[in-house]
C-alpha positions in Angstrom: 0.0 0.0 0.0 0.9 3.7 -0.6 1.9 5.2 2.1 -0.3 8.3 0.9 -3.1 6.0 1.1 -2.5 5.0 4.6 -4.9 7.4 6.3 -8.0 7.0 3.8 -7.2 3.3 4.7 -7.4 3.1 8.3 -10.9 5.3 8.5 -12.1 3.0 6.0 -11.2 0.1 9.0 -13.6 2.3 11.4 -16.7 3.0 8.9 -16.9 -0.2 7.0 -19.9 -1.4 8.7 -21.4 2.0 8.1 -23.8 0.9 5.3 -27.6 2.8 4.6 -29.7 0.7 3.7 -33.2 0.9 2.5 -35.9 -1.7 2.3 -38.7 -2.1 -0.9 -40.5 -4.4 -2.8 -37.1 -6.2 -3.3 -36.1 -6.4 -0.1 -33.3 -4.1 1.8 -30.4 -3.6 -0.2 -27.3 -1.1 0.3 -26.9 2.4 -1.2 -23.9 3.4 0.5 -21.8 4.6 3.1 -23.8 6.9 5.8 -21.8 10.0 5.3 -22.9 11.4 8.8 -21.6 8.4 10.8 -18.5 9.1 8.5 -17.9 12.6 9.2 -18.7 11.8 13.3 -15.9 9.4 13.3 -13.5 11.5 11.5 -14.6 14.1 14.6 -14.0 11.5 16.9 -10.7 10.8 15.5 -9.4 14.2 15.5 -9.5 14.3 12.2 -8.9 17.9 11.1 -11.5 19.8 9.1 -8.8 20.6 6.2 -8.1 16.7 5.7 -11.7 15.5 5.8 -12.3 16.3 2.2 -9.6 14.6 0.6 -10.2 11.4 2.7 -13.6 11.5 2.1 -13.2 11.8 -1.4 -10.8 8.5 -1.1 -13.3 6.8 1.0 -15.8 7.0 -1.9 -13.4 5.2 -4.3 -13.1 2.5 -1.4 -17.3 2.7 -1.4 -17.6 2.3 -5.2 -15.5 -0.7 -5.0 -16.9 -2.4 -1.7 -20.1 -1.8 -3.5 -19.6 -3.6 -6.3 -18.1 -6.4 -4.5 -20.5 -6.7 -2.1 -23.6 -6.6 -5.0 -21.5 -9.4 -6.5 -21.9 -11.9 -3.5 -25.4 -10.7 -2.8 -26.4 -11.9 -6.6 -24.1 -15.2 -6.2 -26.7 -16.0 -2.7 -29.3 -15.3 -4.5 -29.9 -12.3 -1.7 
């Protein structure tokens, strides 16, 4: 691993489970990251308000490609 990716990496360890989800007529299914619980960690974590952009803009490349993974397994379950 980078060693500029190094932060965007270890929040991504602390929000993983941080998933929305909603629930319809096909059952409940993930649409994201719940930016909220995202940017209260980052608080937590002293994060500083200059560096929260960039990491959260890093995060969402990690989100993307969770996502699709995750959409993969779901389909292979049958879920």
């Amino acid at each position: 691993m980078y060693a500029h990716n190094w932060p965007a990496f270890q929040l991504w360890c602390l929000v993983w489970r941080q998933w929305r989800w909603v629930s319809g007529g096909l059952g409940a299914q993930r649409v994201g990251l719940d930016w909220c619980q995202v940017e209260s960690v980052m608080r937590l974590q002293g994060i500083k308000r200059r560096r929260r952009a960039a990491l959260m803009r890093d995060l969402k490349v990690m989100e993307d490609a969770a996502a699709d993974e995750l959409a993969q397994i779901d389909q292979a379950r049958g879920a």
